[in-house]
KELUMBA-892541 format. One record per residue (C-alpha): z negated, x negated, y negated; residue number from 0; residue in one letter. Coordinates in steps of 0.2 Angstrom, whole numbers, plus 5000, padded with zeros to 4 digits. Each point is the difference from the previous one (the first is absolute). Layout:
<<Z X Y> NUM 'a'> ...
//
This chain:
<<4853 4986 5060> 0 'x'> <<5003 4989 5015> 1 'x'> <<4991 5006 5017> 2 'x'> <<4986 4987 5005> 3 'x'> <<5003 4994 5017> 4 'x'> <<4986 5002 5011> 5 'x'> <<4991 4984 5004> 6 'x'> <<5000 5001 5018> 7 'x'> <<5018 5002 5001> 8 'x'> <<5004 4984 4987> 9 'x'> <<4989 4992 5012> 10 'x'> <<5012 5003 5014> 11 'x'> <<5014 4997 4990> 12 'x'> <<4995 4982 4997> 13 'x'> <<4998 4998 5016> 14 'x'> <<5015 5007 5007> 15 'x'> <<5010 4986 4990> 16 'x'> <<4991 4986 5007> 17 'x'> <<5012 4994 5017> 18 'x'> <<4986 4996 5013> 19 'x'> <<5012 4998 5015> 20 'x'> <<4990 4990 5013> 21 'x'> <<5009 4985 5008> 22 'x'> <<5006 5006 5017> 23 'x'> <<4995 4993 5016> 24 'x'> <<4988 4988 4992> 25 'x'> <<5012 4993 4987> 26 'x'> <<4992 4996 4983> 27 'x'> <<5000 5014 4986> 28 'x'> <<5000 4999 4982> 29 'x'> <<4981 5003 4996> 30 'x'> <<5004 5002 4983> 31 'x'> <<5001 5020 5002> 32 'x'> <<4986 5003 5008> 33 'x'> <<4990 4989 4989> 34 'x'> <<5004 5011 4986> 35 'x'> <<4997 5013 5011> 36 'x'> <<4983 4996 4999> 37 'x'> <<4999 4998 4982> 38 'x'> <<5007 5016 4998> 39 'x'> <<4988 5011 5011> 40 'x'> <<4986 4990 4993> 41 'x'> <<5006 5004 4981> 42 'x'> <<5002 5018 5003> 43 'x'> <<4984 5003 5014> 44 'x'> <<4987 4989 4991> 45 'x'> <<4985 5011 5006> 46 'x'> <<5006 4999 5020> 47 'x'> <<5002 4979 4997> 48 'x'> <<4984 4999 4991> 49 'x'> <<4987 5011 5008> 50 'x'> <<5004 4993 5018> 51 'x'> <<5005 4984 5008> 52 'x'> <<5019 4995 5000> 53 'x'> <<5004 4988 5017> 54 'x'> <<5018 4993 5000> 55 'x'> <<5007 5001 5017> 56 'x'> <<5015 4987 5006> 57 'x'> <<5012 5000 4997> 58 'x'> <<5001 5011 4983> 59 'x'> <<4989 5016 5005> 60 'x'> <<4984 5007 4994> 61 'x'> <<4983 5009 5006> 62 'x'> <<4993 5007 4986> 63 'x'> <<4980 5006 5005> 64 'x'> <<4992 5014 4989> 65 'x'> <<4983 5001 5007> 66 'x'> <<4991 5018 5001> 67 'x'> <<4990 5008 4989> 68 'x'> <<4984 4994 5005> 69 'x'> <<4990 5017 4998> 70 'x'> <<5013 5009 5013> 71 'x'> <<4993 5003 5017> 72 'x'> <<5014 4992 5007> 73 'x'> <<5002 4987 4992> 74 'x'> <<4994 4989 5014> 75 'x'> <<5013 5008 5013> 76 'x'> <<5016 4993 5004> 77 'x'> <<5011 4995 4989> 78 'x'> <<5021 5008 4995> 79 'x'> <<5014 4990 4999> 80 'x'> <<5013 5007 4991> 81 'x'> <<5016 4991 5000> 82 'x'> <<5018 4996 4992> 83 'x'> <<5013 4985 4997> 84 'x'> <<5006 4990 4988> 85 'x'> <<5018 4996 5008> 86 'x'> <<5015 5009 5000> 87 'x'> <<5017 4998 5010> 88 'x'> <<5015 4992 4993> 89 'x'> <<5010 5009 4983> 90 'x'> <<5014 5001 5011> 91 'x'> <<5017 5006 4993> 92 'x'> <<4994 5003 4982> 93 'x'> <<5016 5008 4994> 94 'x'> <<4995 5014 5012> 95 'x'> <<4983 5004 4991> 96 'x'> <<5002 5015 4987> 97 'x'> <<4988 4990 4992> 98 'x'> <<4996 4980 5001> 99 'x'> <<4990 4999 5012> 100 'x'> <<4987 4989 4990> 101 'x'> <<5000 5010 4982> 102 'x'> <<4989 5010 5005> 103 'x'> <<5007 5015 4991> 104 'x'> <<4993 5020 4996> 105 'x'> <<5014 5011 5000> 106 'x'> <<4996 5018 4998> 107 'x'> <<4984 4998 5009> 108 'x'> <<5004 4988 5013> 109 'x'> <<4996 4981 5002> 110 'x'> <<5014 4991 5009> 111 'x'> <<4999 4982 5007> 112 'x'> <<4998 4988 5018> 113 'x'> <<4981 5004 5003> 114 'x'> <<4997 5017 4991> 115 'x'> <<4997 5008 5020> 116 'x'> <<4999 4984 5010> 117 'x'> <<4985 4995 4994> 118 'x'> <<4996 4997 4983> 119 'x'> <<4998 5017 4996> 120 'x'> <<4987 5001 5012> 121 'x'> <<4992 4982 4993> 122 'x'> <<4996 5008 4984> 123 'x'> <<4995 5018 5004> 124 'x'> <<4987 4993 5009> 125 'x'> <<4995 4985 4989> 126 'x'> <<5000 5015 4986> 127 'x'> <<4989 5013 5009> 128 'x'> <<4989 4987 5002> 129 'x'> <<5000 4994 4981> 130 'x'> <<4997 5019 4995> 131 'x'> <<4984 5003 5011> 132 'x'> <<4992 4984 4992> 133 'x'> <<5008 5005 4982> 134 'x'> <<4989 5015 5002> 135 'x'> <<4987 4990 5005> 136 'x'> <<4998 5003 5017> 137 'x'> <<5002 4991 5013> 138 'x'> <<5004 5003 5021> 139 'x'> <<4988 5009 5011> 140 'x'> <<5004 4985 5012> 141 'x'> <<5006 4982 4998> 142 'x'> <<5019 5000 4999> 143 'x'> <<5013 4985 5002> 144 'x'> <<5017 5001 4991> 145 'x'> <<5011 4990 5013> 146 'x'> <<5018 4998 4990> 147 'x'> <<5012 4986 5013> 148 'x'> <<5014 4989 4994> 149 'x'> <<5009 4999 5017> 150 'x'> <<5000 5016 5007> 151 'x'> <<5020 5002 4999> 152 'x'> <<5004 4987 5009> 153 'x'> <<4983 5000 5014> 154 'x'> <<4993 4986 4992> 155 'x'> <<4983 4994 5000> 156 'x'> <<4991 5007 4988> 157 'x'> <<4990 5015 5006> 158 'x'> <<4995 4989 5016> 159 'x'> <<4992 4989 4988> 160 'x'> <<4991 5013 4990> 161 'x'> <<4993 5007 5015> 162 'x'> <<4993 4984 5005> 163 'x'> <<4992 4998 4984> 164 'x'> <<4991 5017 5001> 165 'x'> <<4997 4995 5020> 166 'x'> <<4993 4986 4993> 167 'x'> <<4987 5010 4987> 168 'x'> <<4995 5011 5014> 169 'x'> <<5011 5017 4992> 170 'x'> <<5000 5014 5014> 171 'x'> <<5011 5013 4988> 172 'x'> <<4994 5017 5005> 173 'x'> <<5022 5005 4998> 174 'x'> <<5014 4989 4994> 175 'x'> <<5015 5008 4989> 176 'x'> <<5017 4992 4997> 177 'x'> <<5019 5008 4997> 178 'x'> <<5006 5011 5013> 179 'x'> <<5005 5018 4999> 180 'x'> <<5002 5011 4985> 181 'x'> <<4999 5017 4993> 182 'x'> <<5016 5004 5008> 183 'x'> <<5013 5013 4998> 184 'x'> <<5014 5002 5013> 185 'x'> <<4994 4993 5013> 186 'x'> <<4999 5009 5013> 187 'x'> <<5015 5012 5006> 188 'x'> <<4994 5016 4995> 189 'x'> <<4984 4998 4990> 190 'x'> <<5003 5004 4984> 191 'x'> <<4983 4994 4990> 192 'x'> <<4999 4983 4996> 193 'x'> <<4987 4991 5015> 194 'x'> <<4990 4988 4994> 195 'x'> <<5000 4987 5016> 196 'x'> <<4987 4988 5005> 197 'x'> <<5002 4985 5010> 198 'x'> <<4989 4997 5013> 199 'x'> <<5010 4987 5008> 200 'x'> <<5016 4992 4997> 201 'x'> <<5014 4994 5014> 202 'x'> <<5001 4983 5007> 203 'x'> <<5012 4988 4992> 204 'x'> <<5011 4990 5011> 205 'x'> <<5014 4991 4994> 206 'x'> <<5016 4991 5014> 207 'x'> <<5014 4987 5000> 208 'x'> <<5013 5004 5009> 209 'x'> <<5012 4987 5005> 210 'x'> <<5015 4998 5010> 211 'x'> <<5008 4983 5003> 212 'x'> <<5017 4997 5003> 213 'x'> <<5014 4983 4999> 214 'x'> <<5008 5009 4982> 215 'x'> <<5015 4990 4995> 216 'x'> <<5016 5004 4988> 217 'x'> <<4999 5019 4997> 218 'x'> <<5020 5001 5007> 219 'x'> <<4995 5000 5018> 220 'x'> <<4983 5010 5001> 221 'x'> <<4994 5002 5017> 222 'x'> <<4995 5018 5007> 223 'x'> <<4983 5003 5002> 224 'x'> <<4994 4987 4987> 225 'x'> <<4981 4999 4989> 226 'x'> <<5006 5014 4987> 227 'x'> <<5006 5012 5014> 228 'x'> <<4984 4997 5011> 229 'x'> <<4988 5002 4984> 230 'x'> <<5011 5015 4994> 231 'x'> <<4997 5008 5020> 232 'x'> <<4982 4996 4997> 233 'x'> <<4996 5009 4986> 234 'x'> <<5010 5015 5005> 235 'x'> <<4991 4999 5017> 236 'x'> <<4983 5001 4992> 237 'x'> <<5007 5016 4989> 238 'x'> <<5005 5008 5013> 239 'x'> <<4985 4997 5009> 240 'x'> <<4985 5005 4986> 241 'x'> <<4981 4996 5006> 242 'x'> <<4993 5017 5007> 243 'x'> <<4993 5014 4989> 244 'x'> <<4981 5003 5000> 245 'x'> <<4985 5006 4989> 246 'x'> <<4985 4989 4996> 247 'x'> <<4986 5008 4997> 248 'x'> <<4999 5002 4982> 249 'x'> <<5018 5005 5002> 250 'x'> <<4992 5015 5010> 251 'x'> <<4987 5005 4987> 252 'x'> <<5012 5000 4986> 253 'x'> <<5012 5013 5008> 254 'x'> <<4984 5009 5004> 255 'x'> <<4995 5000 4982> 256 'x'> <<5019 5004 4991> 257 'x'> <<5001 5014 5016> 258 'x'> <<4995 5013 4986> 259 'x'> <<5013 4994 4989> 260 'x'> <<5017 4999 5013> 261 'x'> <<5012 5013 5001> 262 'x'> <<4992 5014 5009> 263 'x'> <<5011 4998 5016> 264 'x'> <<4992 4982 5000> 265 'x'> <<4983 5004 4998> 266 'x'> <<4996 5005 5017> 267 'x'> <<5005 4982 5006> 268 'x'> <<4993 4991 4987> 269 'x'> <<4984 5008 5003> 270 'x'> <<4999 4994 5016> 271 'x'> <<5006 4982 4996> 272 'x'> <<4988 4995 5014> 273 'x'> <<5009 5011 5014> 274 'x'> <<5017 4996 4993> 275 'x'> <<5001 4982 4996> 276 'x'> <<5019 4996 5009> 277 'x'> <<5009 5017 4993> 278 'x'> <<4989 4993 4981> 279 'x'> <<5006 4982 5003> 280 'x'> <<5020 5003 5004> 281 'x'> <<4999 5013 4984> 282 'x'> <<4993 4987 4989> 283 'x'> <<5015 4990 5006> 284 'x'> <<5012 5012 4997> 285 'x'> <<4994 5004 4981> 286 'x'> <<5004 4984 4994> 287 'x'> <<5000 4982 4997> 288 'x'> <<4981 5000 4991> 289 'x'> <<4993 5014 5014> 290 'x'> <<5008 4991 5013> 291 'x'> <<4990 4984 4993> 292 'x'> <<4981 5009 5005> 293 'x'> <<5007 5003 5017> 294 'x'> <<5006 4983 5008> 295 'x'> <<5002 4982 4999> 296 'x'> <<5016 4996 4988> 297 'x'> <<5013 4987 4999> 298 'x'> <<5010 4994 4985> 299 'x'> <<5010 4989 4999> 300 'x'> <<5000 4988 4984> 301 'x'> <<5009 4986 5000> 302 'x'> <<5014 4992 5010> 303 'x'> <<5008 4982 4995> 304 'x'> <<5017 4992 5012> 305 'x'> <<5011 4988 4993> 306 'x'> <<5001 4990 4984> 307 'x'> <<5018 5004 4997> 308 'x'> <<5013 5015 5003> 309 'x'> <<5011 4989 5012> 310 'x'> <<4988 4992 5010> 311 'x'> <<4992 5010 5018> 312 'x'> <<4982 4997 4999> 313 'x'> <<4992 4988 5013> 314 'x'> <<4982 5014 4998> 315 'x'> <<5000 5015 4992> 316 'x'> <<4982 5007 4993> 317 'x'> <<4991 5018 4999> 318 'x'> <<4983 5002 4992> 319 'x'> <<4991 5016 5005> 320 'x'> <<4985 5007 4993> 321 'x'> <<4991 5012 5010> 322 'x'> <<4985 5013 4994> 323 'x'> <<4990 5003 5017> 324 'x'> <<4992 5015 5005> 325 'x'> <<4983 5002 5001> 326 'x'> <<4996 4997 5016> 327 'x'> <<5012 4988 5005> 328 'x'> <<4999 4979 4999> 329 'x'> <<5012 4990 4992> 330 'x'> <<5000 4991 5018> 331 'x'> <<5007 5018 5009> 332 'x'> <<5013 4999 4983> 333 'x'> <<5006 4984 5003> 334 'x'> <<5001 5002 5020> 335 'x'> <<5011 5016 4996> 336 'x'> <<5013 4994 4989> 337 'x'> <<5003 4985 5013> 338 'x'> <<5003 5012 5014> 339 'x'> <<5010 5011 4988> 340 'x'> <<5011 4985 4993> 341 'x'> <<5005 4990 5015> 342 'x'> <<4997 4983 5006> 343 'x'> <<5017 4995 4991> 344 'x'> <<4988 5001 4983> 345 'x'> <<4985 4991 4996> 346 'x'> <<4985 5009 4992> 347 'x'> <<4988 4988 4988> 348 'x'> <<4984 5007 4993> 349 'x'> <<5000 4996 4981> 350 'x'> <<4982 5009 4997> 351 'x'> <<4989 5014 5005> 352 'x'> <<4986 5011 4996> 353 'x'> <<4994 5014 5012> 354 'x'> <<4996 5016 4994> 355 'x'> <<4984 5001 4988> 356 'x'> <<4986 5008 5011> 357 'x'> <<4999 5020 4994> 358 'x'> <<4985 5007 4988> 359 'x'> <<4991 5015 5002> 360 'x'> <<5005 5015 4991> 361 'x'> <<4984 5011 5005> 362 'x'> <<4989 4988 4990> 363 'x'> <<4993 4999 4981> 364 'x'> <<5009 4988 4995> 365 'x'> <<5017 5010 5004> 366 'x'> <<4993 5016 4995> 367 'x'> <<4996 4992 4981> 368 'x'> <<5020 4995 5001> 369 'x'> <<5005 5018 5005> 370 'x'> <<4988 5008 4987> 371 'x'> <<5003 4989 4983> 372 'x'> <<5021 5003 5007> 373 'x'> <<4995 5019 5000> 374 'x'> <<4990 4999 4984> 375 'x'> <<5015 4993 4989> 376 'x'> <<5016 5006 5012> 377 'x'> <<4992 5017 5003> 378 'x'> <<5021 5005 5006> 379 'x'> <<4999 4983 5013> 380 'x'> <<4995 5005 5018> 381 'x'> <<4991 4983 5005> 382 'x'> <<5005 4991 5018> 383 'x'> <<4998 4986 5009> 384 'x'> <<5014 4988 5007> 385 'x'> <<5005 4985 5003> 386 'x'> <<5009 4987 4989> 387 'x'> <<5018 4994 5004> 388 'x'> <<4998 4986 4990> 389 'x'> <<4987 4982 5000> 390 'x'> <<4987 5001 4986> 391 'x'> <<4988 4987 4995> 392 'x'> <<4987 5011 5007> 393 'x'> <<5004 4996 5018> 394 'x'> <<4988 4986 4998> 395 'x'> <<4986 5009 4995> 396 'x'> <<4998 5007 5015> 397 'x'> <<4991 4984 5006> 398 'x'> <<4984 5004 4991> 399 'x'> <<5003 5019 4996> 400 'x'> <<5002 5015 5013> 401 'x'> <<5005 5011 4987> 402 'x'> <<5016 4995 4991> 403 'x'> <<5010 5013 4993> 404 'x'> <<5017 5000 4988> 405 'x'> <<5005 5012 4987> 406 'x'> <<5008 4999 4983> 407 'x'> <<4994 5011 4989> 408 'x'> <<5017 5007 4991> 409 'x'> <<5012 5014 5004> 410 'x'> <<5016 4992 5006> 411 'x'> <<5017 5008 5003> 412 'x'> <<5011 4997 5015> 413 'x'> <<5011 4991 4987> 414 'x'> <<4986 4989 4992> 415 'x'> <<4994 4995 5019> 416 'x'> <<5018 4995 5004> 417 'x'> <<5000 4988 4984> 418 'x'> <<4985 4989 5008> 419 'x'> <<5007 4984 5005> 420 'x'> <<5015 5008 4991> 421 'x'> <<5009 5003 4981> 422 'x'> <<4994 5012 4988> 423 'x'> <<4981 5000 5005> 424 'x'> <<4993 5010 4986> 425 'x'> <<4984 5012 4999> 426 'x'> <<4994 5015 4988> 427 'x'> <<4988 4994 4986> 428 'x'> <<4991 5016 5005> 429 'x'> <<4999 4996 5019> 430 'x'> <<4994 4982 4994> 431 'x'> <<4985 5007 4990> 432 'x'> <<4998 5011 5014> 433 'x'> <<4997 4988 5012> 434 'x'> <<4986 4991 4988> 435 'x'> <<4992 5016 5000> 436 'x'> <<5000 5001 5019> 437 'x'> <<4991 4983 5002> 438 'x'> <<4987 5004 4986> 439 'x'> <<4998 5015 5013> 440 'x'> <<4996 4991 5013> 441 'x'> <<4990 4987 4991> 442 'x'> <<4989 5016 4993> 443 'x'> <<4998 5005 5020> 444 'x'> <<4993 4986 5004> 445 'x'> <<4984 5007 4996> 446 'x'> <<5002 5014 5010> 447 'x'> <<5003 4993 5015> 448 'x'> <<4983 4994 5004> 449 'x'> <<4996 5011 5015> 450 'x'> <<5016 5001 5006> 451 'x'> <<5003 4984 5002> 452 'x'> <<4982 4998 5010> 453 'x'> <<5005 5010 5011> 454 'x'> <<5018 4995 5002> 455 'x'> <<4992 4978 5004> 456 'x'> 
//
């Protein structure tokens, strides 16, 4: 007799085939996907569609309001915003997928395919929570808005615009929650249960043209010190002189919470992350290319383009550069420091920036709901805060919210964490559910949270 697949995960599954790439850098995209998209969460969440208010948001996003029940005492108190988006990077080199990465295929209890982590896995968890609390007949303690985005891969527009729609209707949320950290094994040297990381800010996103200009000419009589050499001299300048190692403050407070949970020689420092905070941050370097990220501003770089043909010297040669800045540091101090490292002989163009997202308060209800529905279904997860390496939609939240946190509810290797933006992004059907169960969680907590979050305003 065949197994019946459960309906939450062919939900995913029809959406994990639909190619929502969002144009880049304001290009036009194919709305067809994401049309569908549509279709597809309205054919299988009918109740979350039907007992609320569906707002499309430019340019293929949706706010989805499920108002509160109207006998809960707070039901009149400040809305949540949980989050998610529709758009996934490029396939990329298909042949190297195990699996194609739009079949959306179950093998041996695994779902592979572009979108399964990043974030459409996260989409319908929530939308799915959501559908079960009013399927019960129920619904939220407070007023909660599903904010999925269309653009978020490529920094578009979208979020922005939803924020000004729910400016616009006077929405104070009491917390925002979009993608961010995981329930998350291997991640730190030495810590052996999986932690489940919260972000309560992300880094800054800068992003650099480097140029060096030269006369160029027929490739048999190259000239010394020409663009390519002066751009190769740059970027090994700027690895051999890496931004200084510090500790934000939620940097701090996470050491001080995994302290108990760090080799025993360790301990003794970590527990004192506050006295420690150079001897912490050159440790984080020396662990590790994702350690290394919580302790300074980075530098990649990510593209580099000379000259149209093998036989030709280039008249400019070009290095893009994407940087993730610390908390606490400007993309203005960034920029100023990768001229001096550089050299006058290199020009330094800003492409974009974003400043790091203000940081949220971990002693406050609203976290502590976060920390107890990830104790409540990862009882093995030892729940911290951090700060995000990467940009999320969230960032724009902030505007109208001081309480903006990001976490994905799914236990995620350090192999699935290195498929993101990658090949072979896959996750467990199990961690899948698991993660549904974790926002009905924290949708059922709402209505626990009513003096606490009195006192916490």
């Amino acid at each position: 007799m065949p197994t019946v697949e459960h309906p939450n995960v062919a939900a995913l599954r029809d959406i994990l085939r639909l190619h929502t790439v969002a144009g880049q850098e304001g290009a036009e995209c194919d709305p067809a996907p994401f049309v569908e998209l549509h279709r597809v969460l309205r054919e299988h969440f009918p109740l979350t569609h039907d007992v609320g208010e569906v707002v499309e948001v430019p340019p293929h996003g949706l706010l989805l309001r499920v108002p509160a029940d109207p006998d809960s005492p707070t039901a009149t108190d400040d809305p949540v915003v949980l989050m998610a988006h529709m758009d996934i990077v490029p396939l990329g080199d298909e042949s190297r997928w195990t699996h194609p990465p739009l079949a959306a295929e179950v093998v041996d209890g695994v779902i592979w395919g572009r979108g399964t982590l990043d974030d459409k896995g996260q989409l319908v968890a929530v939308i799915a929570a959501m559908e079960s609390l009013l399927a019960d007949g129920r619904r939220p303690a407070r007023e909660v808005w599903l904010s999925f985005g269309s653009d978020e891969e490529v920094m578009g527009t979208c979020a922005h615009n939803a924020v000004e729609i729910l400016r616009s209707r006077g929405v104070s949320p009491w917390f925002v929650l979009d993608e961010g950290g995981a329930v998350a094994s291997g991640a730190f040297p030495g810590v052996s249960r999986p932690i489940g990381v919260v972000g309560v800010s992300e880094k800054g996103v800068l992003s650099l043209r480097l140029t060096a200009s030269g006369r160029g000419g027929h490739a048999s009589r190259p000239a010394k010190g020409g663009p390519a050499a002066r751009i190769a001299r740059a970027i090994l300048r700027l690895e051999r002189h890496p931004f200084p190692a510090h500790l934000s403050p939620a940097a701090l407070e996470m050491l001080a919470r995994l302290a108990p949970h760090v080799p025993r020689p360790l301990r003794p420092v970590a527990g004192r992350a506050q006295r420690h905070p150079g001897a912490l941050a050159r440790l984080l370097v020396a662990a590790g290319p994702e350690p290394a990220a919580l302790a300074r501003t980075t530098v990649a770089v990510t593209t580099l383009s000379a000259s149209p043909a093998i036989n030709v010297s280039p008249t400019s040669v070009h290095a893009g550069l994407n940087l993730r800045i610390a908390v606490g540091e400007t993309t203005a101090e960034a920029t100023e420091r990768v001229r001096r490292t550089v050299g006058d002989d290199v020009e330094v163009t800003v492409i974009d920036e974003h400043d790091p997202s203000p940081l949220s308060p971990v002693d406050d209800p609203a976290f502590e709901l976060l920390e107890r529905t990830i104790t409540d279904v990862f009882p093995d997860a030892v729940p911290v805060p951090y700060v995000m390496y990467a940009a999320t939609d969230s960032r724009h939240f902030t505007e109208i919210c001081p309480r903006v946190y990001r976490f994905a509810p799914f236990r995620m290797s350090a192999e699935q964490r290195e498929s993101i933006h990658s090949y072979d992004e896959h996750i467990g059907v199990d961690d899948f559910l698991d993660g549904i169960r974790w926002y009905r969680r924290l949708l059922d907590g709402l209505d626990s949270t009513t003096a606490a979050a009195e006192v916490g305003r």
